[in-house]
C-alpha positions in Angstrom: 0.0 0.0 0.0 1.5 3.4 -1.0 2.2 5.7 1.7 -0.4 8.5 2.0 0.6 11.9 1.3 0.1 14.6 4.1 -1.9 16.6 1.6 -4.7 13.6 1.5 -4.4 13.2 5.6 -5.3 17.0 5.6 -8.0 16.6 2.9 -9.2 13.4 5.4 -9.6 15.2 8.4 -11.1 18.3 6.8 -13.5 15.7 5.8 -14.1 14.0 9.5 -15.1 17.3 11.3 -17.2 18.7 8.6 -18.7 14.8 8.2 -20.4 15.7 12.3 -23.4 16.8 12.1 -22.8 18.4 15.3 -19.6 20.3 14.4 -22.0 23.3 12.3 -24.3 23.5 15.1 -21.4 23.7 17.7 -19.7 27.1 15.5 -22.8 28.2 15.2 -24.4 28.0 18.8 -21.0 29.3 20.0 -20.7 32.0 17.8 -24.4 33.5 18.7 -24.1 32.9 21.9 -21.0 35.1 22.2 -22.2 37.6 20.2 -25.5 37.5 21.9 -23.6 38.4 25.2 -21.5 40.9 24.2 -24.8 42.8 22.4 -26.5 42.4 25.7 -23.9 44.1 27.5 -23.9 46.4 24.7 -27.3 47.5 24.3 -27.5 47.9 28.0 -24.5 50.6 27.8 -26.3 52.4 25.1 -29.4 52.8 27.1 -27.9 53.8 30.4 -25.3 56.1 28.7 -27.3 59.5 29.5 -28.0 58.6 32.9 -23.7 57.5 33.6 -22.1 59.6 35.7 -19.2 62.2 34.4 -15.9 60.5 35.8 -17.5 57.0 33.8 -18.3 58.9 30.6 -14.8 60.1 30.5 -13.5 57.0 30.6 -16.4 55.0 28.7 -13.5 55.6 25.5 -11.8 53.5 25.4 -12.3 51.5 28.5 -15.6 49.9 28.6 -16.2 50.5 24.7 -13.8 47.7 24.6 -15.2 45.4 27.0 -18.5 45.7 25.7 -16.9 44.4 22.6 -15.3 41.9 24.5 -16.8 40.8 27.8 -15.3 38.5 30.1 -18.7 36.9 29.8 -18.7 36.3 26.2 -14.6 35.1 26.1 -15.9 32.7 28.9 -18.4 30.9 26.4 -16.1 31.3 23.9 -13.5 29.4 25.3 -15.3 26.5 26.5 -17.4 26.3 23.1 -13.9 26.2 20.8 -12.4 24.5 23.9 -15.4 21.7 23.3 -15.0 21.2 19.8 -10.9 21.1 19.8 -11.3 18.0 22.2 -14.1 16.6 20.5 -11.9 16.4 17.1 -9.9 13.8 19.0 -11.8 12.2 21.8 -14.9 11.7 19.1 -12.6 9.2 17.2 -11.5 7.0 20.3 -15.1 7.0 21.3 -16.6 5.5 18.3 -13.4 3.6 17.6 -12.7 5.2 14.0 -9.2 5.9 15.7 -7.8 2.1 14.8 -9.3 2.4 11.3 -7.4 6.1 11.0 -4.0 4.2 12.4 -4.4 1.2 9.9 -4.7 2.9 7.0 -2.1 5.3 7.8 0.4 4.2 10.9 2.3 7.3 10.9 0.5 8.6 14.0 2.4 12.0 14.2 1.2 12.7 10.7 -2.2 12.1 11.5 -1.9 13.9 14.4 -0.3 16.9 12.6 -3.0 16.8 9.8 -5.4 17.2 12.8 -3.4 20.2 14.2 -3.0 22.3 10.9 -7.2 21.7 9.9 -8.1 22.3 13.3 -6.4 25.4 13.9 -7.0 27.2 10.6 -10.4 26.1 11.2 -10.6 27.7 14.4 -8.6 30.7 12.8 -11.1 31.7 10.7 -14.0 31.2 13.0 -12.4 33.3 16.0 -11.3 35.7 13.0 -15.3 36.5 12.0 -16.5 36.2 15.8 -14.0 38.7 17.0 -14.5 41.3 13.9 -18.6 40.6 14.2 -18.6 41.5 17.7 -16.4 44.6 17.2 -18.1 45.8 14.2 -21.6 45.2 15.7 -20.9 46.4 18.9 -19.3 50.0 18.2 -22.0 50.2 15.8 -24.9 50.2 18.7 -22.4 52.4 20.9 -21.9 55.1 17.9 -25.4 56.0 18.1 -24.0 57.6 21.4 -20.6 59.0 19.5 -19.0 56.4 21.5 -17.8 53.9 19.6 -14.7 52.8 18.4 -13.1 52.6 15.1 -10.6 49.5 14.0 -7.7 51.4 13.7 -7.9 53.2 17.3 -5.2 52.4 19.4 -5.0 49.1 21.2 -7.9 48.4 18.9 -5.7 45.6 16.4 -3.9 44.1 19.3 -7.8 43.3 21.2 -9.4 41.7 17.9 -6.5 39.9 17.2 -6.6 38.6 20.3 -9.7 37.5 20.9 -9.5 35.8 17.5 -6.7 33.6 18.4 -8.4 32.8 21.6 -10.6 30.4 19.2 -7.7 28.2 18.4 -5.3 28.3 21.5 -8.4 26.8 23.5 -9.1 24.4 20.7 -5.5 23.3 20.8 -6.0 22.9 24.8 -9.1 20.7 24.0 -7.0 18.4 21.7 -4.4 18.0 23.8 -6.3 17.1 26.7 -8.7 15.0 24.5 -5.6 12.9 23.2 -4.3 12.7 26.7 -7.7 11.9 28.2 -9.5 10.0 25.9 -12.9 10.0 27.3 -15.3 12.9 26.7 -17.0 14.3 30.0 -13.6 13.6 31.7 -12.1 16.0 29.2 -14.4 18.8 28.7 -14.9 18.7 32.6 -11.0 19.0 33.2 -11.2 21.8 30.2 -13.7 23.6 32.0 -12.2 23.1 35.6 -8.6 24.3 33.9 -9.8 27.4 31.7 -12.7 28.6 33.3 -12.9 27.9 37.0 -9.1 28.3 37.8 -9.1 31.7 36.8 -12.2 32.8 38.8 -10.5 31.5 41.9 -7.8 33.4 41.5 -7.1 36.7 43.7 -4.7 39.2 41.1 -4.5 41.4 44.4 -2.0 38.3 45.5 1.5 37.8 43.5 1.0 34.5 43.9 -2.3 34.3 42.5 -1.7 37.2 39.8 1.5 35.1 38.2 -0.8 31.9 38.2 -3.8 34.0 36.3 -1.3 35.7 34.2 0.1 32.3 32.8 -3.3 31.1 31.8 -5.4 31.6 28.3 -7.9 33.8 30.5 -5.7 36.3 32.0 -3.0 36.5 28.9 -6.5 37.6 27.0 -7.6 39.8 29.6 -4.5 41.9 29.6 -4.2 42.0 25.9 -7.8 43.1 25.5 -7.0 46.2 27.8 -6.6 49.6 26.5 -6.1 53.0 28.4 -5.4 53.3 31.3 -7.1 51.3 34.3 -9.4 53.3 36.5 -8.1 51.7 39.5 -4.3 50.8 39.7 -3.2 47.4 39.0 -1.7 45.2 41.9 0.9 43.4 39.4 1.2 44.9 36.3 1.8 42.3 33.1 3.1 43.3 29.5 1.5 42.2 26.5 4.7 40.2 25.2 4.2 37.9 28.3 0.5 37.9 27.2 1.4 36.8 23.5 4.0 34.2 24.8 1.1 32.2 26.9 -1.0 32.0 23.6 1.8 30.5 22.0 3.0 28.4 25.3 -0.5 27.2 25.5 -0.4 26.1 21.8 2.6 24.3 21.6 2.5 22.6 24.7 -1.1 21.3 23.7 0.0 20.0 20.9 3.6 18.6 21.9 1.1 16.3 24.5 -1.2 15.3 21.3 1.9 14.2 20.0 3.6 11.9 22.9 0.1 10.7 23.8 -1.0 9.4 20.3 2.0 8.0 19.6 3.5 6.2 22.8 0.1 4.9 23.6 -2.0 2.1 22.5 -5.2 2.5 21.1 
């Protein structure tokens, strides 16, 4: 049998997610519901606006025009949604046991597993791409109605959309790597959600302690590179944005280096 070439593993697994029927629904119940937060929070600014005191109109740009463009709330879904559907790439093939046909036809397992990587995270490129640039647009459309909105080419403005759209495939790389390591479905988007979601919430940034562990996660590294201005109340422990950037990519690679050992040193 000839070996297969990586362009036909890439075609194959571009093939596997969009063969789900569940994979469309999950981008598009993730997508609205992020959106639909962040418009919530939106449309709420926009009808309390006249009734905001001075000292929080001053600051409304570009403070909170941002994080109505970006809520915590709405990275929060977003993370476990592309989260979900990184780990389900993986996990849904050990489940059904499609894995050992994958591995027969093709027993290079890091090639499969790097066709999986690339079509997963351009995948997930794209998609955080058009949620993060919908939300913006959409959003500082409702808040221009009050000559409050933002424009794209503001400052801090590139470095928040472009981070919210990688968010989408850092957290999808986390899924796979846990799914790989995990192999079992609610195990894995439980230890997704207790790792991504809940850490960060019990963590106290008025500690050093806590602050460093909050900086070094997905969460926090998007929280500080969504911020722009300057913070109404002073910051405890103050983080640049190149540590930010180097978690994404931390995050990334290490998912993926612990798709690789666990695929391959494992049996199926």
């Amino acid at each position: 049998m000839p070996n297969a070439r990586f362009r036909d593993l890439l075609a194959a697994e571009w093939t596997k997610l969009w063969s789900l029927r569940s994979t469309p629904w999950a981008f598009a119940v993730g997508a609205v519901a992020v959106l639909g937060v962040n418009l919530n929070a939106t449309l709420a600014d926009h009808r309390n606006y006249p009734n905001y005191s001075d000292g929080i109109k001053e600051l409304f740009v570009p403070i909170w025009a941002m994080r109505d463009a970006f809520t915590l709330g709405g990275a929060m879904v977003f993370i476990l949604a592309t989260g979900s559907i990184g780990a389900l790439v993986i996990v849904g093939e050990y489940g059904t046991g499609q894995i050992r046909t994958t591995f027969a036809a093709v027993p290079a397992r890091r090639s499969v597993v790097a066709a999986k990587t690339l079509v997963l995270a351009g995948v997930m490129l794209v998609y955080g791409a058009l949620v993060a640039g919908v939300s913006f647009a959409v959003t500082q459309s409702v808040l221009d109605g009050r000559g409050v909105g933002m424009a794209i080419g503001d400052e801090g403005v590139p470095r928040a959309v472009a981070a919210s759209a990688l968010l989408a495939p850092v957290c999808a790389l986390a899924g796979f790597g846990l799914g790989a390591l995990l192999r079992h479905t609610a195990t894995t988007i439980v230890t997704l959600t207790g790792v991504l979601l809940l850490l960060p919430a019990l963590m106290d940034e008025r500690d050093r302690w806590g602050a460093t562990f909050l900086h070094a996660l997905p969460q926090g590294a998007w929280k500080r590179l969504t911020e722009v201005g300057d913070p109404p109340v002073p910051v405890d422990f103050p983080w640049t944005a190149g540590g930010a950037w180097t978690v994404y990519a931390a995050w990334a690679a290490g998912a993926v280096a612990v798709a690789f050992l666990a695929v391959h040193r494992r049996d199926v």
